[in-house]
N, C-alpha and C positions, 0 to 999 in steps of 0.2 A: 495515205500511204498504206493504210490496212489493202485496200484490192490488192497493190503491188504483191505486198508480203503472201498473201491467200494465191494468188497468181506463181507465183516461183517455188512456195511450198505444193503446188499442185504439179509443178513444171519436175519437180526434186519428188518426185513418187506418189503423193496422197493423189487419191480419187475424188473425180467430180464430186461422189456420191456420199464424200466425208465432208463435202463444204459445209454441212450446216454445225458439225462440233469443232472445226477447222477454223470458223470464222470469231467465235469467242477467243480461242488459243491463239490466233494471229494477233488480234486487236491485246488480247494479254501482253505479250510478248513483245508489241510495240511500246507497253505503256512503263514494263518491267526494265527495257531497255533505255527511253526516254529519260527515265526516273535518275539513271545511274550517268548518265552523259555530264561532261564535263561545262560549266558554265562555259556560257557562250556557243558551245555547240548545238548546233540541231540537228534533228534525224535526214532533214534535206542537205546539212553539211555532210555527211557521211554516207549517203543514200546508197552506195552498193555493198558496202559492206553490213547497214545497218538491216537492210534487205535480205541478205543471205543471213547473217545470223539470227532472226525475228523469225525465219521461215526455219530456219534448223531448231529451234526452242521450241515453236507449233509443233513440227512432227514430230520431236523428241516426247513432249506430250502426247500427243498423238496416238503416238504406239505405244508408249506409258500404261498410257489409258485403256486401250485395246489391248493389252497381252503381247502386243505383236512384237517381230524382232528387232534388234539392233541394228542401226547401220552399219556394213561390213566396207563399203565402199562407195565412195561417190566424188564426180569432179563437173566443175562448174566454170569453166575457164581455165584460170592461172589455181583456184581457191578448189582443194580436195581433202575429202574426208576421209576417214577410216575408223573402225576401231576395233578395238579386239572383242572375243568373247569373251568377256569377264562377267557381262550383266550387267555393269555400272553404266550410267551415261556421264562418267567426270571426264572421261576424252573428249566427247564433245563440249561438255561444259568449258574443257581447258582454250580446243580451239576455237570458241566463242568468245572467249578473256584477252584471248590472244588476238585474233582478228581485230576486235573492237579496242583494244587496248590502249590508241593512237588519241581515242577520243571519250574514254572514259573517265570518270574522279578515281581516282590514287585510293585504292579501299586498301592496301596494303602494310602493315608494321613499318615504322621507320627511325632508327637512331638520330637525335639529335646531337650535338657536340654537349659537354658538359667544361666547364672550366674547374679547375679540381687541384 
């Protein structure tokens, strides 16, 4: 599934000529994402969404890495990015949470009932 992901993060802006720091961050980003999946799921269960966000994690690294800018905008179908100036990447990060969300483990705070 790594080409896939190295494939669509080339298709979504990086250059041929970044495939060789490109290919570590995909294969990352597959492993980073794999890790957090919900039992029973697999990356072929989820394969387009698991794809576009694997590739949006690469280049957010990416450009991390390199100095380079932000993404201001970008659409891939139905699934579009944005985000602001701010400098941060937690927009992306957030619609990464979000996208993937269907098929993730529950990392979030949760009240139980107490009997009292």
């Amino acid at each position: 599934m790594t080409e896939q992901i190295i494939a669509l993060a080339i298709a979504m802006g990086a250059s041929e000529s970044q495939r060789e720091v490109l290919e570590p961050l995909c294969a990352a980003a597959e492993q980073a994402l794999t890790a957090q999946l919900r039992p029973g799921v697999t990356p072929e269960s989820c394969a387009d969404a698991f794809t576009v966000c694997a590739a949006w994690m690469a280049l957010d690294g990416l450009y991390a890495a390199g100095g380079g800018g932000e993404v201001t905008s970008f659409t891939a179908g139905d699934v579009s990015i944005q985000t602001g100036g701010s400098g941060e990447s937690g927009g992306l990060t957030a619609q990464i949470q979000r996208l993937m969300a269907p098929y993730l483990r529950d990392g979030g705070f949760y009240f139980q009932g107490v009997t009292g």
